[in-house]
MARDREN-711482 format. One record per residue (C-alpha): residue number from 1; residue in one letter; chain; z, x, y. Coordinates in Angstrom, 2 decimals, always signed. Example, Ala and Ser with C-alpha at 12.3 -4.5 7.8 and 13.67 -1.06 7.14 Angstrom:
2
PT    i  aa  ch       zz       xx       yy
PT    1   a   A    +7.80   +12.30    -4.50
PT    2   s   A    +7.14   +13.67    -1.06
//
This chain:
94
PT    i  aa  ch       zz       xx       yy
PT    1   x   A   +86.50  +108.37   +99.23
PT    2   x   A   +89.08  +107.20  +101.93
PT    3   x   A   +92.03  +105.53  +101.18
PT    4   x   A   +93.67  +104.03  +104.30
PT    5   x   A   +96.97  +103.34  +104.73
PT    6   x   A   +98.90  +101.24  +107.24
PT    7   x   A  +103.03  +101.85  +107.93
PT    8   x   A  +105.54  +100.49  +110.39
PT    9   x   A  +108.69  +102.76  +111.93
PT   10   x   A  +108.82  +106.01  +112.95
PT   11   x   A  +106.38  +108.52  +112.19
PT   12   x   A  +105.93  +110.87  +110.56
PT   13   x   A  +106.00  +108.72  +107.07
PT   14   x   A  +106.22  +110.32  +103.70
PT   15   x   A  +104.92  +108.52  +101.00
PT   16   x   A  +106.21  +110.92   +97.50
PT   17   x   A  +103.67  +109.34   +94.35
PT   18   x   A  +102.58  +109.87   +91.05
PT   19   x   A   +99.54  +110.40   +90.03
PT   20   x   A   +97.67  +109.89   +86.78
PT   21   x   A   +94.53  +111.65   +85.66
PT   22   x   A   +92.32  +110.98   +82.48
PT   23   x   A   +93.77  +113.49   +80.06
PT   24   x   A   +96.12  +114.65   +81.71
PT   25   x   A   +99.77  +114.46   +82.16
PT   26   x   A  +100.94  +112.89   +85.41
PT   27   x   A  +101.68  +114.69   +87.98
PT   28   x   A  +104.33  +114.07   +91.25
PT   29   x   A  +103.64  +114.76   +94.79
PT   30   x   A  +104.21  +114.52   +98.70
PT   31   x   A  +102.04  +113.35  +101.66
PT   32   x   A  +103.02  +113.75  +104.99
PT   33   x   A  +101.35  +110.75  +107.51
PT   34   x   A  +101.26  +111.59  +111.23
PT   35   x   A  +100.88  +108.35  +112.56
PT   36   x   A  +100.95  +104.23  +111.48
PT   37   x   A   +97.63  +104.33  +110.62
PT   38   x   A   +96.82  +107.40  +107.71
PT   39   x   A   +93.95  +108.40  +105.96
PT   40   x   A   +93.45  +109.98  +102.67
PT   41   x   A   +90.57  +111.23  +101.59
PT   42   x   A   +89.65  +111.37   +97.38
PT   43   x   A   +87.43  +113.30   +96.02
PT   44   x   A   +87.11  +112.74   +92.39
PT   45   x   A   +85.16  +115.53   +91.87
PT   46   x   A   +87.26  +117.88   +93.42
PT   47   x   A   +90.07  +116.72   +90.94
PT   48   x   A   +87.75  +117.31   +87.86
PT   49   x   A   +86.97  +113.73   +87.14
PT   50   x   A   +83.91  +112.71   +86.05
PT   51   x   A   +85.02  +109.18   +85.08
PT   52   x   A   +87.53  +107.47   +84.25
PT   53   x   A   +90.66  +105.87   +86.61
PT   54   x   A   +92.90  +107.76   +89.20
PT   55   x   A   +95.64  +105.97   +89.39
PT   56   x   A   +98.41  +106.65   +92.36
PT   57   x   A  +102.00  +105.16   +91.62
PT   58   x   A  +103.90  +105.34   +94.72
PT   59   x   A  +107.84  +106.25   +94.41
PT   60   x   A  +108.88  +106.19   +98.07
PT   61   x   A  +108.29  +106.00  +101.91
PT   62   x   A  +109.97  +107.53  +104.33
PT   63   x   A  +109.69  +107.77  +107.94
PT   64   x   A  +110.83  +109.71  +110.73
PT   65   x   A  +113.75  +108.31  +111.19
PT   66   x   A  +115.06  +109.53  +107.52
PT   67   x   A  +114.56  +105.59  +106.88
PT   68   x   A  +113.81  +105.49  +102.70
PT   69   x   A  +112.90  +102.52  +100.87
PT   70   x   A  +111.43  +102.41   +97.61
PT   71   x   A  +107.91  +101.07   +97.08
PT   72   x   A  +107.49  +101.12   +93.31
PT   73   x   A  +105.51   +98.42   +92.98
PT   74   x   A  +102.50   +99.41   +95.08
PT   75   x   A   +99.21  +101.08   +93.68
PT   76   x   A   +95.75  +102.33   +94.34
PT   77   x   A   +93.53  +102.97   +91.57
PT   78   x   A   +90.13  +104.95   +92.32
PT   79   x   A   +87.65  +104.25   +89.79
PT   80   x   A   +84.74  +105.89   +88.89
PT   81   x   A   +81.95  +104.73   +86.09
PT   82   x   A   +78.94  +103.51   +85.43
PT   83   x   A   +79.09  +101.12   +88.64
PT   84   x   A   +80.26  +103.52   +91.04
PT   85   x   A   +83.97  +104.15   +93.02
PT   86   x   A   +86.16  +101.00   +93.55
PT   87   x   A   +89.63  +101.25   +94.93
PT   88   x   A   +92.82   +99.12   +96.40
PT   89   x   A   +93.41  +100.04   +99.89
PT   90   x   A   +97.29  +100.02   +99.99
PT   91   x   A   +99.06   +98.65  +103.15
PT   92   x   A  +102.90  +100.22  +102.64
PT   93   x   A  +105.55   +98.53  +105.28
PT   94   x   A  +108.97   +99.40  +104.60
//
C-alpha cells in the first residue's frame, strides 16, 4: 500500500509518528524522507494485521535545515476489512 507524502524545505525531512495497531500498544518511530516528494510503502500483512485500522499519528517534521514544527494534527489511517484497504494520503508542509 503506498502512502505518499508531499513536504516543502530542505531535505532530508523527518517525520517522528505514532503508530497504533489492533491489540496492541502504540508504538513511536522515525522516517527519514530523501526528497519533497516520499513514499511509504504499508504492508498490513507484514505488520500482522489481518483487519482492523492502522492508524499513524504524526508528532513532528523536520527538515534538513534542523527546521522542527509540530504536526500533531495530521493522520493517515490504513484500513483493512471486509471492503478492502482505504487510506488518507497525508500532504505535511511545515
Amino acid at each position: 500500500l503506498p502512502m505518499p507524502f508531499a513536504f516543502k524545505g530542505k531535505a532530508p525531512f523527518q517525520l517522528s509518528y505514532t503508530i497504533s495497531l489492533p491489540g496492541r500498544p502504540d508504538s513511536s518511530g522515525t522516517r527519514v524522507f530523501p526528497a519533497e516528494q516520499g513514499l511509504w510503502t504499508i504492508c498490513p500483512d507484514s505488520l500482522g494485521v489481518s483487519s482492523g485500522d492502522i492508524l499513524f499519528k504524526y508528532k513532528t517534521l523536520t527538515d534538513g535545515n534542523n527546521c522542527q514544527t509540530d504536526v500533531d494534527k495530521q493522520i493517515s489511517v490504513v484500513r483493512r476489512g471486509m471492503h478492502g484497504v482505504r487510506y488518507v494520503r497525508p500532504v505535511l508542509c511545515p
